[in-house]
N, C-alpha and C positions, 0 to 999 in steps of 0.2 A: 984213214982212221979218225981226222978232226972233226972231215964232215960227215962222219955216220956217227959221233960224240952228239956235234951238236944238234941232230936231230931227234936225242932223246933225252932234249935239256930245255928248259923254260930260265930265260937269265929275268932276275926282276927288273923292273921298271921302273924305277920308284918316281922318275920324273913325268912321265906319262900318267902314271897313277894320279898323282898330285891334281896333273893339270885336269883329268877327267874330274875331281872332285869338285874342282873350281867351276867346271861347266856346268855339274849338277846344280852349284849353290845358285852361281849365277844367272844360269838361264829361267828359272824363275820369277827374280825377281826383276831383270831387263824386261821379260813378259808384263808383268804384272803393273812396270813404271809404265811401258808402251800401252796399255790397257788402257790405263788413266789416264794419256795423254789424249789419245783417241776420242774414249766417251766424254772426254773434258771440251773438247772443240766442238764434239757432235750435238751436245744439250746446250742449249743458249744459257748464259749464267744470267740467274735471278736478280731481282733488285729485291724484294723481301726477303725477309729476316727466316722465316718459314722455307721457304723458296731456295734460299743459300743452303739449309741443313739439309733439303729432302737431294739438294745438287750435290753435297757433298758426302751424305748418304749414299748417291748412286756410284760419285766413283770409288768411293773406298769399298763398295758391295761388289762392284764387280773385278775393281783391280784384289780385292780378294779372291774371288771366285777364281780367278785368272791364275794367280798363283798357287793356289791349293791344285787345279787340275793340271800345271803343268808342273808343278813339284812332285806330284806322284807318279807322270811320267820320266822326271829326269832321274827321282831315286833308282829307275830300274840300270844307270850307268852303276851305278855303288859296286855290282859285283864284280865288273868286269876293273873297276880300280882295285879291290882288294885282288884279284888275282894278277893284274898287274905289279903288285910288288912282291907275288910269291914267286920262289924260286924254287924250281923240283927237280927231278931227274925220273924218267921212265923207262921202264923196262924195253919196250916197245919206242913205236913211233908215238913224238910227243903232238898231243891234240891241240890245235890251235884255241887258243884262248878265248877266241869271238863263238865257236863254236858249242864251248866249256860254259858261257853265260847263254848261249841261247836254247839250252838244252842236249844239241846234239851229242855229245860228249866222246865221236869220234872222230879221229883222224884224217 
């Protein structure tokens, strides 16, 4: 009887949740710092004054760019944290939660 209970139960997570949200925030911007470091070794740095701004133009353009495109893939973790901390009960057999963010929404 416990374990045909917990099979139609979703316990929350709220630590798991957490930490997924730390991935999203973070893996951005580790991306976006490794960006800069990269295009910073790769481009000779300048001795003019012109030369220092268009260098330092490049990498804040790309360690932007870097984080904007990988920001809008980590937000897609976001739902699977909020269903992380929800707690349900189903009638039926309960859907696994990877399934529940990726669409399939069966069992």
């Amino acid at each position: 009887m416990i374990d045909d209970q917990a099979t139609h139960r979703w316990e929350g997570r709220v630590w798991a949740s957490r930490i997924v949200r730390l991935v999203a925030f973070l893996v951005p911007v580790l991306a976006a710092v490794a960006a800069a470091i990269v295009v910073s070794r790769l481009l000779p740095r300048p001795d003019t004054g012109i030369g220092i701004v268009g260098w330092w133009a490049a990498l804040i353009g790309v360690a932007t760019a870097v984080m904007v495109g990988v920001d809008r893939l980590a937000r897609k973790l976001l739902p699977l944290a909020v269903l992380m901390r929800m707690t349900m009960i189903f009638p039926d057999d309960a859907p696994s939660r990877m399934k529940v963010v990726g669409g399939g929404g069966g069992g």
